[in-house]
C-alpha positions in Angstrom: 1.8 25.1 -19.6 1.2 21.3 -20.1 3.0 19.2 -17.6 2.4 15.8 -20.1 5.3 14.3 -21.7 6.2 11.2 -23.9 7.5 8.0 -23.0 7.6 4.5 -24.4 8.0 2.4 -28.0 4.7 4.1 -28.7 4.9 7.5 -27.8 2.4 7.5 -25.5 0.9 10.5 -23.5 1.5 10.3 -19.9 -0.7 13.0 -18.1 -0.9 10.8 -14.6 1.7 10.3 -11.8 0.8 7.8 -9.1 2.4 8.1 -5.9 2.2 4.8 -3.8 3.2 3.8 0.1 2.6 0.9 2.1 2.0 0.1 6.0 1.9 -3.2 7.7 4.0 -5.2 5.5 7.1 -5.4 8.8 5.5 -4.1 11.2 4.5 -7.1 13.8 1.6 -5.4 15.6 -0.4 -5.1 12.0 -1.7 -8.4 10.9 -2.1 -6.9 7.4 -0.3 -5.7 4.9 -1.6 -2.7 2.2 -0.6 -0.6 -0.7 -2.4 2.1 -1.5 -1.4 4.9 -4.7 -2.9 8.2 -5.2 -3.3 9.7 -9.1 -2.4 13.1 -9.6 -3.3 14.8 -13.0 0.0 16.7 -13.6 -2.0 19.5 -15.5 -4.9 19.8 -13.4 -4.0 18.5 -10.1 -0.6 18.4 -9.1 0.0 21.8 -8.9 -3.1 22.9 -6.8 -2.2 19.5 -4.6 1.4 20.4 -3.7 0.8 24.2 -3.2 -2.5 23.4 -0.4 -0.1 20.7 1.2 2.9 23.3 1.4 0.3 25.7 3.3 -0.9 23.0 5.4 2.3 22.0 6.8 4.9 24.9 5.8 7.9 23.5 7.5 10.2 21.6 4.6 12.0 19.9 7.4 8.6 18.4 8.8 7.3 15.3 7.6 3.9 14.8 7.3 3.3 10.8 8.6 0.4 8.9 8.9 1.2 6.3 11.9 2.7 9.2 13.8 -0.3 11.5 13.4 -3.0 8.6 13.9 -0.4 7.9 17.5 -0.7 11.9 18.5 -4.4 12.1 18.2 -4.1 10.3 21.9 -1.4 12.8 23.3 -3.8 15.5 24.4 -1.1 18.3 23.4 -0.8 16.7 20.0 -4.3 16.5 19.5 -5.3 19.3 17.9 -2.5 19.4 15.3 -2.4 15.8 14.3 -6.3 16.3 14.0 -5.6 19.5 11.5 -3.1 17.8 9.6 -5.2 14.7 8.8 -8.0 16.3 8.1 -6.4 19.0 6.1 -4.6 16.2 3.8 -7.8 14.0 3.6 -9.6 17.2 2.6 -7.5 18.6 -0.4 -7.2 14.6 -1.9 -11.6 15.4 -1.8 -11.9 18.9 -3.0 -9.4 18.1 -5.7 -11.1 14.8 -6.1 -8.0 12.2 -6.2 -8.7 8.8 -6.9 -7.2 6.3 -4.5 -6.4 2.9 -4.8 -6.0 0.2 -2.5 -5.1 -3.3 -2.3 -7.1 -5.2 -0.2 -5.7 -6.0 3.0 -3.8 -9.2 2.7 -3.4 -11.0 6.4 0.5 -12.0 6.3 0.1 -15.1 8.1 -3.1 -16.5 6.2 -0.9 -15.5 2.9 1.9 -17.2 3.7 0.0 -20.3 4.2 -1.8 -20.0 1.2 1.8 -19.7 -0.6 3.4 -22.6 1.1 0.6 -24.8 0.2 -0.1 -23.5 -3.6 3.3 -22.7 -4.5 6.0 -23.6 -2.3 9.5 -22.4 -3.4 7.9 -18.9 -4.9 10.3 -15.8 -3.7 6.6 -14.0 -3.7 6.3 -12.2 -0.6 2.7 -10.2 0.9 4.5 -6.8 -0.2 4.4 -7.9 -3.6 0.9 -9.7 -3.8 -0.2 -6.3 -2.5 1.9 -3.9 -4.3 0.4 -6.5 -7.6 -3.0 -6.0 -6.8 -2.5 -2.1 -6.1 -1.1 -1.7 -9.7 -3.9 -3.9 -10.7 -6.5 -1.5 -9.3 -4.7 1.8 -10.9 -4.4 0.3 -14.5 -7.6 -1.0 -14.6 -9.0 2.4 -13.9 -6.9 3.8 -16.7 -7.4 1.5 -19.3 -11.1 2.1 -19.3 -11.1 5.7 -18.6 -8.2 7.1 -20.5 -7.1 3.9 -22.7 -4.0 6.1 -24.7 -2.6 7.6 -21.6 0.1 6.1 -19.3 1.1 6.7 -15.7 4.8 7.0 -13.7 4.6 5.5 -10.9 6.5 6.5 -7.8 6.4 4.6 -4.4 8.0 5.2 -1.5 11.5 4.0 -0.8 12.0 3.6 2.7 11.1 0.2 2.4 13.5 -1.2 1.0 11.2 -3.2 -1.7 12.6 -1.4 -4.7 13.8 -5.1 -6.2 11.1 -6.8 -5.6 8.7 -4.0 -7.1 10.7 -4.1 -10.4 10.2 -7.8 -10.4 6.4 -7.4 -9.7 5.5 -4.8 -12.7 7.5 -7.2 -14.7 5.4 -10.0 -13.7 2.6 -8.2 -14.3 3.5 -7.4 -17.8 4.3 -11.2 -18.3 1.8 -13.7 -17.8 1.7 -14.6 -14.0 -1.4 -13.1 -11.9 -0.5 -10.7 -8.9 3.0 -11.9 -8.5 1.6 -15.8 -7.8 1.5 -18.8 -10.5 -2.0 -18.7 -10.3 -3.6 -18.5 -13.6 -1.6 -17.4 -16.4 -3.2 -14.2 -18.4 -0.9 -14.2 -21.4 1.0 -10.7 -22.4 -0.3 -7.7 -20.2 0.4 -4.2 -22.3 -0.5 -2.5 -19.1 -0.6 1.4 -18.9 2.8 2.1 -16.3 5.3 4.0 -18.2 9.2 2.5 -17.9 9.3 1.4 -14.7 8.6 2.0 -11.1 10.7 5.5 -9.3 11.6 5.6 -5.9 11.6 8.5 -3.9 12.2 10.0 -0.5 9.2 10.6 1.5 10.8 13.1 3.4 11.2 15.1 0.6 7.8 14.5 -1.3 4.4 16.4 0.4 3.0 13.7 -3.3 4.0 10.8 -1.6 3.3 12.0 2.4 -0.3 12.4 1.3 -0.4 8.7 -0.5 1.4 8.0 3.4 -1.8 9.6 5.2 -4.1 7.5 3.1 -2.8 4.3 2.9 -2.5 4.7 7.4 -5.8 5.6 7.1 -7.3 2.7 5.7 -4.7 1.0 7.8 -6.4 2.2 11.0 -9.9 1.2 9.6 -9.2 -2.2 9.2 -7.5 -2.5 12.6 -11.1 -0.6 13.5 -9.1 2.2 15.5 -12.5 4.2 16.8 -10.1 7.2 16.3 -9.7 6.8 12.7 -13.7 6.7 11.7 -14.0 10.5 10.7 -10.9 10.4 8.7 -12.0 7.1 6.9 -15.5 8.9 5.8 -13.3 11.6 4.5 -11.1 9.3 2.1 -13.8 7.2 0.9 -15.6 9.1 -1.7 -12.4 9.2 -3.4 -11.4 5.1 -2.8 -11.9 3.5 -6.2 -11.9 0.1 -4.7 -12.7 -1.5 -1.6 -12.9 -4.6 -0.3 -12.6 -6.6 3.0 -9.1 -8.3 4.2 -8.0 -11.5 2.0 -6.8 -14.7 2.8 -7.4 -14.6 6.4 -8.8 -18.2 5.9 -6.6 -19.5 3.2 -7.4 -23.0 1.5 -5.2 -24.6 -1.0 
């Protein structure tokens, strides 16, 4: 049975969901901020995806989180389980070959510098200039891989950025570049159905597993020692990389 449906002026096929979190953005030991999103064919993928998860951790009640289960690997009694449970997520987003996206990470204090200098007064925050540049990444691939398709997007809601998201998929359908007055673009008919859906991570094993790779690229770029086995697990399916921006911001 095919999971696709149709939304939008143009009738559109929309075949992908992308499920987005994001880590770092209030959290003061982090001097970064990222957004990462996973894709999920909802013919092909999803189904295979939630049932492996659902094995993995077959406890509804228990979350599957990323910072906890990068924090347990140093409880020797935790060990072994945090160890199965990243692993185990890391491996079904390979073997059922999800592409994830990233935003760079973007050093809060350099970015708020660079704002203050470049365009002082802007309500842009570093969740959004991530959260931009994430969406970015994810339409990008779409447009040049499957141009008449469109994605729902889904991010996690425990952040309380659901505002400010709105605004930033409306800017980026407008004409201003990654939430910032930086170069205007014109138009943008970008490839995200409606508009961004929040949902519960407790409830969503979709949106845990975009929570266990967005921590783990997290823990890379705070070079945890810890986190260099999961890292090599989730890179062949990263679609973008690239090293932390605006840690020396110039006007």
């Amino acid at each position: 049975m095919s999971l696709a449906i149709l939304l939008g002026p143009e009738g559109k096929t929309v075949v992908f969901v992308a499920y987005s979190d994001e880590t770092g953005v209030d959290d003061e030991d982090s001097p970064f901020a990222i957004v990462a999103a996973v894709l999920l064919n909802m013919d092909s993928q999803w189904p295979p995806v939630i049932k492996a998860l659902e094995q993995l951790q077959p406890n509804r009640h228990r979350e599957i989180k990323g910072r906890q289960l990068f924090r347990d690997l140093r409880d020797g009694r935790k060990r072994k389980r945090a160890d199965e449970l990243l692993s185990g997520v890391l491996n079904i987003a390979f073997e059922n070959r999800l592409p994830v996206f990233q935003s760079p990470p973007v050093n809060k204090a350099g970015f708020k510098k660079y704002v203050a200098a470049t365009a002082p007064g802007t309500k842009r925050t570093v969740h959004d200039f991530a959260f931009a540049m994430c969406l970015h990444s994810v339409d990008v691939w779409v447009h040049t891989t499957f141009p008449t398709d469109q994605v729902v997007w889904i991010s996690d809601d425990a952040g309380h950025y659901e505002e400010a998201i709105a605004e930033s998929l409306a800017l980026c359908r407008g004409n201003v570049k990654y939430g910032l007055p930086l170069k205007s673009l014109g138009p943008q008919a970008i490839h995200i159905a409606d508009t961004v859906y929040f949902g519960s991570s407790k409830a969503s094993r979709a949106l845990q597993l975009a929570d266990v790779c967005c921590s783990t690229i997290r823990e890379h770029f705070l070079e945890n020692p810890m986190s260099d086995s999961y890292y090599r697990l989730l890179l062949p399916q990263l679609q973008n990389e690239g090293p932390p921006v605006f840690n020396n911001p110039a006007p």
